[in-house]
C-alpha positions in Angstrom: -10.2 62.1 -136.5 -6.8 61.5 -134.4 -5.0 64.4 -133.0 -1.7 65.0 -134.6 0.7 62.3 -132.5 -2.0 60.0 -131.2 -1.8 56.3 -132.3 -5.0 55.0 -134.1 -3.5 51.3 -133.5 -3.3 50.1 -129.9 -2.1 46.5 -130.8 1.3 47.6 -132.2 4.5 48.1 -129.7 5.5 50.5 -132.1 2.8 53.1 -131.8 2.6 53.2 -128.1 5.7 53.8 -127.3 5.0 57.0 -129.5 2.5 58.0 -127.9 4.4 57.9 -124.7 7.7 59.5 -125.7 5.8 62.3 -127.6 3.6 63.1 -124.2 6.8 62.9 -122.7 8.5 65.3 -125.0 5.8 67.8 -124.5 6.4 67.9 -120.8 10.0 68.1 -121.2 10.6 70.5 -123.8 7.9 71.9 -125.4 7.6 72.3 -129.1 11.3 71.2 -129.2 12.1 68.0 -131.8 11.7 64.6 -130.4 14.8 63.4 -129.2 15.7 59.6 -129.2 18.9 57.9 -128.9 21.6 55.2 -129.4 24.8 53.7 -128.4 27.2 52.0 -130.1 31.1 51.2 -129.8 33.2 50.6 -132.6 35.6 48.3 -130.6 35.1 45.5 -133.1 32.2 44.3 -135.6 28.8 45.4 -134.8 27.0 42.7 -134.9 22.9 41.8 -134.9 22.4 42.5 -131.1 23.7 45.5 -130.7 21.4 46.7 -134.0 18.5 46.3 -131.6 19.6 49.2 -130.1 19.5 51.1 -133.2 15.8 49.4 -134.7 14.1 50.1 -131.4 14.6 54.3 -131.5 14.5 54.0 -135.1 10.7 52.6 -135.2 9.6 54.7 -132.8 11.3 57.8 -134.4 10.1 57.2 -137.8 6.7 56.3 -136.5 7.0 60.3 -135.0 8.4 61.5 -138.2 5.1 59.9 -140.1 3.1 61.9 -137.5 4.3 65.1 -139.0 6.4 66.0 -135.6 10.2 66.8 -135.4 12.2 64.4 -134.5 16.0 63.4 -133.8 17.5 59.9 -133.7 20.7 60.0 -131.9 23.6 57.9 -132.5 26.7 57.9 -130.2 29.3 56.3 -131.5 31.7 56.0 -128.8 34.6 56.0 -130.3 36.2 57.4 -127.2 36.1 54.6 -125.3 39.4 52.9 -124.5 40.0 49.8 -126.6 40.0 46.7 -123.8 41.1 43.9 -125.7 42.0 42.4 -128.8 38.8 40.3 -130.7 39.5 37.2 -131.9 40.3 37.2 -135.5 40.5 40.3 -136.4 43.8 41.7 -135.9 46.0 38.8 -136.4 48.0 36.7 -134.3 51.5 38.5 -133.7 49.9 40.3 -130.5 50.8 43.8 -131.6 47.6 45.1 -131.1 47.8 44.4 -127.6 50.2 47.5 -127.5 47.4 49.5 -127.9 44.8 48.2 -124.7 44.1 51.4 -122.8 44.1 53.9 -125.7 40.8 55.4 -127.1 39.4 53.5 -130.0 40.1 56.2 -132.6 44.0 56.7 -131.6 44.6 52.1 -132.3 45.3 51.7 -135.8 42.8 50.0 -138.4 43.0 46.1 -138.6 45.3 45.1 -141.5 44.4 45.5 -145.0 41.7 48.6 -144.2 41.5 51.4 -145.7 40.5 53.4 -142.8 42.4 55.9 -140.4 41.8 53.6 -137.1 40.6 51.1 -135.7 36.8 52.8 -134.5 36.5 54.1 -138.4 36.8 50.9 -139.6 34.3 49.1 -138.0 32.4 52.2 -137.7 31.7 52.2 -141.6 30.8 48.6 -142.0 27.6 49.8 -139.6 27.1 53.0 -141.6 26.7 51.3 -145.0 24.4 48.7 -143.3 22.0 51.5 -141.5 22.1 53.2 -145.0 20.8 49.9 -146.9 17.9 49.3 -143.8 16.6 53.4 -144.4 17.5 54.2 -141.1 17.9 58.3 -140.8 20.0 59.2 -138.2 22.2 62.1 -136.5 25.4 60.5 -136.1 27.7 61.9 -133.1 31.6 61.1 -132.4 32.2 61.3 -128.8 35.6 61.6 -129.7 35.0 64.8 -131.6 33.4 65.7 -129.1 35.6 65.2 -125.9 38.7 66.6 -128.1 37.2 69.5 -129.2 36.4 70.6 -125.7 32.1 70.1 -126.3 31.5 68.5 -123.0 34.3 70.8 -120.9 31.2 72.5 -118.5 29.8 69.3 -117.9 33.2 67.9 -116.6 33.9 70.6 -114.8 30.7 70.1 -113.0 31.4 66.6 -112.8 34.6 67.3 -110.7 32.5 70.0 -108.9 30.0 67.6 -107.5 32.5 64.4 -107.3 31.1 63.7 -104.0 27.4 63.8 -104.6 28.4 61.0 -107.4 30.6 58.8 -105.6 27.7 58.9 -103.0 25.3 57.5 -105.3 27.9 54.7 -106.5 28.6 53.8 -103.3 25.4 52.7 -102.9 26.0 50.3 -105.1 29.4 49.3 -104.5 28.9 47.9 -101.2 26.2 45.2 -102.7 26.6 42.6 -105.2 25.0 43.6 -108.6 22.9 40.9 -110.0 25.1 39.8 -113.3 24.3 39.9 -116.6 23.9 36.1 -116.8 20.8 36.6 -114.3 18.9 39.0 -116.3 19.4 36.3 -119.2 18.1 33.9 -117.5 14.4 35.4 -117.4 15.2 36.4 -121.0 15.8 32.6 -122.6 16.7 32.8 -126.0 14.8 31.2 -128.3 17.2 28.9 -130.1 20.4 27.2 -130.4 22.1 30.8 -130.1 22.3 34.0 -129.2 24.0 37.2 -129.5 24.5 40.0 -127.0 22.5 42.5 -127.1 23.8 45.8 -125.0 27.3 45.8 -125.6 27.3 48.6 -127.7 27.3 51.5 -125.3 30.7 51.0 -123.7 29.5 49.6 -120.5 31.5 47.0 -120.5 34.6 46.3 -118.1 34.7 50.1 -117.4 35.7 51.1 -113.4 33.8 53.7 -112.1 36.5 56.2 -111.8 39.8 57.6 -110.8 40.1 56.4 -106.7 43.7 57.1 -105.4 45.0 59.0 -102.3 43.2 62.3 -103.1 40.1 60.4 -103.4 37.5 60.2 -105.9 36.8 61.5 -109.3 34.9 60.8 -112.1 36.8 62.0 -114.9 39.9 59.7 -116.6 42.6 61.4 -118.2 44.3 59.3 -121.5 48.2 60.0 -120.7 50.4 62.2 -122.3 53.0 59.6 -123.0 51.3 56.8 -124.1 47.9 57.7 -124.9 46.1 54.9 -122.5 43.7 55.7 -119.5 45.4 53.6 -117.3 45.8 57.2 -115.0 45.1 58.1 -111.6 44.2 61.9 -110.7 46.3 62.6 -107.6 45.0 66.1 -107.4 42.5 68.2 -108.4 42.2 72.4 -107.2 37.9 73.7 -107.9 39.1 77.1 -108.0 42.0 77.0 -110.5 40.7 73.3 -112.1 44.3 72.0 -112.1 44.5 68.4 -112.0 47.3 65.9 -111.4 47.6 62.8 -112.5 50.1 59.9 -112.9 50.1 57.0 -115.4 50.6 53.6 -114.1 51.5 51.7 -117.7 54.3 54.1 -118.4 55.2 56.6 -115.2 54.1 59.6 -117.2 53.1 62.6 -115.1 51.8 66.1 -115.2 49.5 69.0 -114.3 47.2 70.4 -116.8 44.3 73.2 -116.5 41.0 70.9 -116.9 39.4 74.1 -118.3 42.1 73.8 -120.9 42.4 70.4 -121.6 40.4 67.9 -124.0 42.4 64.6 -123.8 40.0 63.0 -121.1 36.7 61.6 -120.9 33.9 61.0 -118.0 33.9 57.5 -116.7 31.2 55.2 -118.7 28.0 55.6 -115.4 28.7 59.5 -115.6 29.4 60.1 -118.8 25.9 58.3 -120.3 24.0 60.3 -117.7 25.6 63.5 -118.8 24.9 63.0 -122.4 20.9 62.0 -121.4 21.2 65.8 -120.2 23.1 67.8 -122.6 20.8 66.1 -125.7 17.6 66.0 -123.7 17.2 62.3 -125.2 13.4 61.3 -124.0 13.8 57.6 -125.2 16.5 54.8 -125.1 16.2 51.6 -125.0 18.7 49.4 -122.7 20.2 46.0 -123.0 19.6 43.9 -119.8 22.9 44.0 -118.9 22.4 47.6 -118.5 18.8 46.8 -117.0 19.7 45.2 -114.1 19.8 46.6 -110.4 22.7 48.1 -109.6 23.8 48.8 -113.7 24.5 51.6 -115.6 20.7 52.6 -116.2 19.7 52.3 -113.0 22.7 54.5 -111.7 22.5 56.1 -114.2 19.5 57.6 -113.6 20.3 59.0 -110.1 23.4 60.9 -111.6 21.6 62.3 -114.6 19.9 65.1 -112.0 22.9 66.2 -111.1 23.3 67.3 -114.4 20.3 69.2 -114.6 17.9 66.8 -116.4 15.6 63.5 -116.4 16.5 60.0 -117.1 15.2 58.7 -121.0 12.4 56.5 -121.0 12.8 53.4 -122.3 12.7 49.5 -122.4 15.3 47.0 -121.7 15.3 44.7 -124.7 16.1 41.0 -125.2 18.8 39.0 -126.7 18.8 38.4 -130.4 19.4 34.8 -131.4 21.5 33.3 -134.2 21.1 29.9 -135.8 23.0 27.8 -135.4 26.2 29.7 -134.0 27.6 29.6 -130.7 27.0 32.8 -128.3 29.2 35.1 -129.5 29.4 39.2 -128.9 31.8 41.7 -130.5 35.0 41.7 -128.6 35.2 37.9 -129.2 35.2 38.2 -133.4 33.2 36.0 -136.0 29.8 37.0 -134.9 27.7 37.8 -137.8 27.1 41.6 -138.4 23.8 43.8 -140.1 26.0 43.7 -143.0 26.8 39.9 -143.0 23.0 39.8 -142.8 22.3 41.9 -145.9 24.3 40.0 -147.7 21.8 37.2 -147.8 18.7 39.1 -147.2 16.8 42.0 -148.3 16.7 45.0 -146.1 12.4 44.4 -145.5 13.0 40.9 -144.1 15.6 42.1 -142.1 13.2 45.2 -140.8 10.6 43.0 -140.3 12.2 40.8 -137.7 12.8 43.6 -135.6 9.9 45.8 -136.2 7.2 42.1 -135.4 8.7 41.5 -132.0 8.4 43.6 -129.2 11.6 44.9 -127.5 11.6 42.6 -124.6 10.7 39.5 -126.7 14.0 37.8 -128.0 13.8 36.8 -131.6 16.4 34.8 -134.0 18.0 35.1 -137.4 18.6 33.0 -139.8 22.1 32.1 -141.3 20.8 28.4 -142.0 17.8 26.8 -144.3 15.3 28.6 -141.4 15.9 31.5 -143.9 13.9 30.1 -146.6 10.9 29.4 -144.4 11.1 33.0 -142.6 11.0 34.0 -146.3 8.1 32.0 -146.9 6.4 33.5 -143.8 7.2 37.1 -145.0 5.8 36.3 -148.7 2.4 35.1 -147.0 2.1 38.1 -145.1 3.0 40.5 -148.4 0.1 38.8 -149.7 -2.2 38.9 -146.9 -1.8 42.6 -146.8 -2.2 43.1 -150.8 -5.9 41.2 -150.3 -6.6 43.3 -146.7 -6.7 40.0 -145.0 -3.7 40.6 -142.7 -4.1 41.5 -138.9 -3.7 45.4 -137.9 -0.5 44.3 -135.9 0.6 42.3 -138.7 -0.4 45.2 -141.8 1.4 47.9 -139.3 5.0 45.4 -139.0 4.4 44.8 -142.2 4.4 48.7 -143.5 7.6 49.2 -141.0 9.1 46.8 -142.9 8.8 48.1 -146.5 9.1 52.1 -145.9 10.0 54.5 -143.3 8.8 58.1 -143.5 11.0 59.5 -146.2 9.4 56.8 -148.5 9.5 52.8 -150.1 12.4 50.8 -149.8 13.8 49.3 -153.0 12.1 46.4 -153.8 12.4 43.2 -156.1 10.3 44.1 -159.0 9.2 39.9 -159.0 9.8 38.5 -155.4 10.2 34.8 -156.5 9.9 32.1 -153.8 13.5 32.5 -152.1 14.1 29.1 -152.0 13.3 28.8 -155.6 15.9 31.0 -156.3 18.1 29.8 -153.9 17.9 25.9 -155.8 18.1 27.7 -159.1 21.1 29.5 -157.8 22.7 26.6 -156.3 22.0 24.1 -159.3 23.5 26.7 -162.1 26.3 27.7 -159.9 26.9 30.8 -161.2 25.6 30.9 -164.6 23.2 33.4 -165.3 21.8 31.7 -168.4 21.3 28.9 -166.7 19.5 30.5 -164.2 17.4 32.9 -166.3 16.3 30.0 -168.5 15.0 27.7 -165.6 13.0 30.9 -163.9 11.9 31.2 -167.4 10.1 27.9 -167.3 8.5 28.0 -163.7 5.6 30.0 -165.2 5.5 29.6 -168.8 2.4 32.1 -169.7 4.3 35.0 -167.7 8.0 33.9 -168.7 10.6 35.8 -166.9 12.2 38.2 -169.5 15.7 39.3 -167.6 17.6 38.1 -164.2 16.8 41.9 -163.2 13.3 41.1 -162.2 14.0 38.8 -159.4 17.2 41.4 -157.8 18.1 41.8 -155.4 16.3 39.1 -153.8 17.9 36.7 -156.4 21.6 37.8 -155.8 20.8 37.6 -151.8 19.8 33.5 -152.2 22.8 33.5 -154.6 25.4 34.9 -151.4 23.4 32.7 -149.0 23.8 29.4 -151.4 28.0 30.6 -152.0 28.6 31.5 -148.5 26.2 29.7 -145.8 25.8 26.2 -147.5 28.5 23.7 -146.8 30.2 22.3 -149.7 29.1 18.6 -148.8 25.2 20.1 -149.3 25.7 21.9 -152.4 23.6 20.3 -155.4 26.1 18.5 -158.1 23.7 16.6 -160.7 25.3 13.4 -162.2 26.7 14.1 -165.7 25.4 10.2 -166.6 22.7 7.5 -165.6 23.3 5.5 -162.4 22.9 2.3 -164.5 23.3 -0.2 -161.8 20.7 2.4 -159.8 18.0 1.3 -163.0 18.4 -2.0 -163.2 17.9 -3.2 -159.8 14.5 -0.9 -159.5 11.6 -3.6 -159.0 8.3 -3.3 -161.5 6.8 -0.6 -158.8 9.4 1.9 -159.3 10.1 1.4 -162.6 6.7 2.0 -163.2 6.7 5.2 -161.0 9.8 6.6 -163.4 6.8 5.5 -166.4 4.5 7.5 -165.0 6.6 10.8 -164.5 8.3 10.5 -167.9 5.0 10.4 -170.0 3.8 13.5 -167.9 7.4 15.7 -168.3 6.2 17.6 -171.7 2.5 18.1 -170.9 3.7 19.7 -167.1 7.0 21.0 -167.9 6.3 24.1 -165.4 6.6 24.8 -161.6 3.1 24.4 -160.9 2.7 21.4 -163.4 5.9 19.2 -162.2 4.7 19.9 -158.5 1.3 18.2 -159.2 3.0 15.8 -161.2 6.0 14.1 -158.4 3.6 14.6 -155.8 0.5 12.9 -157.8 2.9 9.7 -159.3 2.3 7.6 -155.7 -1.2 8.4 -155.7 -1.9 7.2 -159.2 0.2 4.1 -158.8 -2.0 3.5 -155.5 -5.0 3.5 -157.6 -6.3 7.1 -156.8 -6.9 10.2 -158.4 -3.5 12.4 -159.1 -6.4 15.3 -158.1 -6.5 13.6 -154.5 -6.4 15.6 -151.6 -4.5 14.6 -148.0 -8.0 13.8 -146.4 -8.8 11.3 -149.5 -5.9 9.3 -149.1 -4.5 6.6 -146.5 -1.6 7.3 -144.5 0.3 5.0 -146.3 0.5 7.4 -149.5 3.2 10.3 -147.9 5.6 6.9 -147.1 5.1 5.9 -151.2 5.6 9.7 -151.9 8.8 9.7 -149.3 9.9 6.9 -151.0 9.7 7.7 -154.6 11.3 11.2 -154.2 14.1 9.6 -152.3 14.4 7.4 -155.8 14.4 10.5 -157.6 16.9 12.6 -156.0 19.1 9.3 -156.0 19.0 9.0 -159.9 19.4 12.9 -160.7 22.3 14.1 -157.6 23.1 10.5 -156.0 21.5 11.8 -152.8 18.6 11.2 -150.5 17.5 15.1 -150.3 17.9 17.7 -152.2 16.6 21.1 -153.8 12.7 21.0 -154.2 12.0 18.1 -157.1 10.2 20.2 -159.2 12.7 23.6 -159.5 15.3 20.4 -159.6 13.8 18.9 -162.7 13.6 22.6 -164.2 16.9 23.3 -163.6 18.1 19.7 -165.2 16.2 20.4 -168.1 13.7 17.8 -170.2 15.9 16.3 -172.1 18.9 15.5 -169.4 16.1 14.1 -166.9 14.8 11.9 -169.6 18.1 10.5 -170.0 19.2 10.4 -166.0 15.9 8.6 -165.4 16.5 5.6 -168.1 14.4 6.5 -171.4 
């Protein structure tokens, strides 16, 4: 039998990185809980991206936590940082936020219309409701509480202490041109139309890498007295007595404060991670490639985390999450779909799944457009592959990611319908719950569905994705009357074709029965059996089939496309598509 901690399954990404940070963790601290970490800043929505940086320590933590071992998962939210600029959309247009640039995140007032005390709290709760809905357990730490409440006062102290040995180690760096971001994304391609950045979350961004004035260099930022924002520069600093001068350059403001006293300050971003790595002992976080790249925070990062007394996390750099159909977008820039928007249209497995089947460094997409109905389709299969043991171990092990974590299942749908089923039924009824009941009612009639109840949440999710994601001009509006001019100028082949299908309506009047029936009309008109298979038939047979659904969808919603024919002749009903289709 495995050891406690030892992974049975060496195909899944999941498991070997537990293995590794648990070995790790044993060398490091001994019989001490596992601790992995996160970053995020509430600056503006959190989108998709930057909840890569949460799924990665979360899988591997909950993996641990199924092990039977102690763990932590870590999230700094870095609610400290100073607020850099104003995202687009979110604040309005009159510019008053811009008042604010400078100040830390939790001291700029909430967008208008929120509820919440600033602007970090407001976008910080949007991500705690989301993590809540995706099962993800976590330890949740605001680095404003603790910079203000004077948690982290030894470790600047030290800081200022050894403010040489650390501007030595950033000089190394500032003398040679860092490979950008936009390099590291280049070996990373997305893998569609869009993506979404995927490390902005820890405050790296646009952050200098300290105070550098006449008295020379520190790594510590005072926010000023006057008007709240960093934009200071220490002009002195005594070891012995720890009094520090500084002057701000928005507003004039001076003074001298005792740095042993004072809590209105922060480390710059390339010390202050580092520092953190040390005071929680984090073993494992995982990095954007931003933060990745030579010369980055990471990398610096994990020269100036000795200095503090302890090791650098291990951990991969993960890749960009795509969106489809959406232009790159990341959070300072507003609009970009968030966990939450996600939710919204999908249930919290689906959403698991996508991060738990990729590896870290593999980029992925998510789907805002129709791809959503086939990812749903591809999830379905694999439910059922694992329900008949037919599923791959990688696959069964994604697959069990996906539906529970170590304090248990997920809520589930009690009757997963096809999603796109229910997203035609959905968009058909628009909005009336009888209506859709009684069509779901009729795709299986010898296991009728009894209340809307057994297809939720899935149900509602297609509902929000049908209401918010599909353009008006695509919605399905079926004609109140017969296209009469449409009937009369059908030739004797497709009149015949409508034949066919009428005399077959009663006898296959459910999912499975109307779906043999549209697809079987061509093949019986061509002389063959409706029972035909693809291999049986000529070539010729998908044009007549082509054809004659185009006829359909023409006489039902005056359109070429359109919901799948035979949820579309549910939803009309028997008696209306008799009538639409000239009987």
């Amino acid at each position: 039998m495995p050891i406690v901690g030892q992974s049975t399954e060496t195909t899944d990404w999941v498991s070997r990185f537990a293995d590794e940070v648990i070995e790790e963790s044993e060398r490091r601290a001994p019989g001490k809980p596992v601790v992995v970490a996160s970053g995020l800043s509430p600056s503006g929505p959190i989108h998709l991206g930057n909840l890569r940086e949460v799924m990665t320590p979360h899988l591997v933590a909950d993996e641990i936590r199924r092990r039977g071992l102690q763990v932590r998962h870590l999230i700094s939210w870095d609610d400290y940082d100073r607020y850099r600029k104003v995202p687009a959309g979110i604040a309005g247009i009159d510019g008053s936020w811009a008042e604010h640039i400078g100040k830390p995140l939790t001291s700029v007032p909430a967008p208008e219309g929120s509820s919440y005390p600033n602007w970090a709290e407001h976008f910080k709760a949007a991500m705690v409701d989301a993590l809540a809905e995706l099962g993800v357990e976590f330890d949740g730490i605001s680095q404003t509480a603790q910079y203000t409440s004077g948690v982290y006062r030894e470790q600047i102290l030290h800081a200022m202490a050894h403010r040489g040995d650390i501007d030595a180690i950033l000089d190394q760096y500032r003398t040679k041109k860092a490979p950008a971001a936009a390099a590291a994304k280049k070996q990373q391609k997305p893998v569609d139309e869009a993506e979404v950045e995927a490390a902005e979350g820890s405050g790296a961004a646009a952050e200098d890498d300290g105070s550098s004035g006449s008295a020379g260099y520190f790594p510590y930022k005072p926010y000023c007295g006057n008007c709240e924002k960093d934009l200071t520069t220490v002009t002195s600093y005594d070891d012995g007595t720890t009094e520090l001068s500084y002057t701000c350059n928005a507003c004039g403001f001076a003074e001298t404060v005792r740095l042993n006293e004072f809590n209105r300050g922060k480390l710059v971003w390339k010390v202050d991670w580092p520092m953190r790595w040390a005071y929680e002992g984090v073993v494992f976080e995982p990095s954007g490639v931003d933060h990745s790249s030579p010369g980055s925070s990471f990398q610096v990062g994990g020269q100036i985390v000795g200095i503090f007394g302890g090791k650098q996390p291990i951990g991969p750099m993960y890749a960009f999450v795509g969106i489809s159909g959406m232009a790159k977008m990341s959070s300072s820039k507003g609009g970009v779909p968030t966990p939450g928007d996600a939710l919204k249209i999908m249930e919290p497995q689906l959403l698991r799944w996508l991060y738990a089947r990729r590896r870290p460094n593999q980029s992925f997409k998510i789907a805002f457009d129709q791809e959503i109905q086939r990812l749903y389709d591809e999830w379905d299969k694999l439910d059922a592959k694992v329900a008949d043991g037919s599923a791959l171990p990688a696959d069964v092990a994604a697959h069990s990611r996906a539906v529970r974590t170590g304090g248990g299942e997920l809520p589930t749908t009690p009757r997963p319908l096809p999603y796109r089923t229910l997203a035609s039924v959905a968009d058909i009824t628009a909005g009336h719950g009888d209506q859709a009941l009684r069509i779901l009612s009729e795709l299986d009639p010898s296991h009728p569905l009894g209340a809307l109840d057994e297809v939720r949440p899935r149900y509602d999710k297609a509902e929000a994705w049908i209401n918010t994601q599909v353009p008006a001009d695509q919605r399905t509006i079926v004609r109140d009357e017969a296209d009469a001019e449409l009937l009369k100028s059908l030739d004797e082949a497709s009149q015949q074709s409508l034949r066919l299908l009428l005399d077959g309506l009663a006898a296959n009047w459910s999912l499975d029965g109307l779906t043999h029936l549209v697809y079987g009309v061509p093949k019986v008109q061509a002389g063959f059996s409706a029972d035909a298979t693809p291999k049986e038939l000529p070539a010729e047979i998908k044009t007549a089939q082509r054809t004659f659904f185009a006829l359909l969808y023409q006489l039902l919603v005056s359109r070429d496309t359109g919901p799948r024919l035979p949820t579309l002749l549910l939803a009309v009903g028997q008696e209306r598509v008799r009538a639409l289709l000239g009987e």
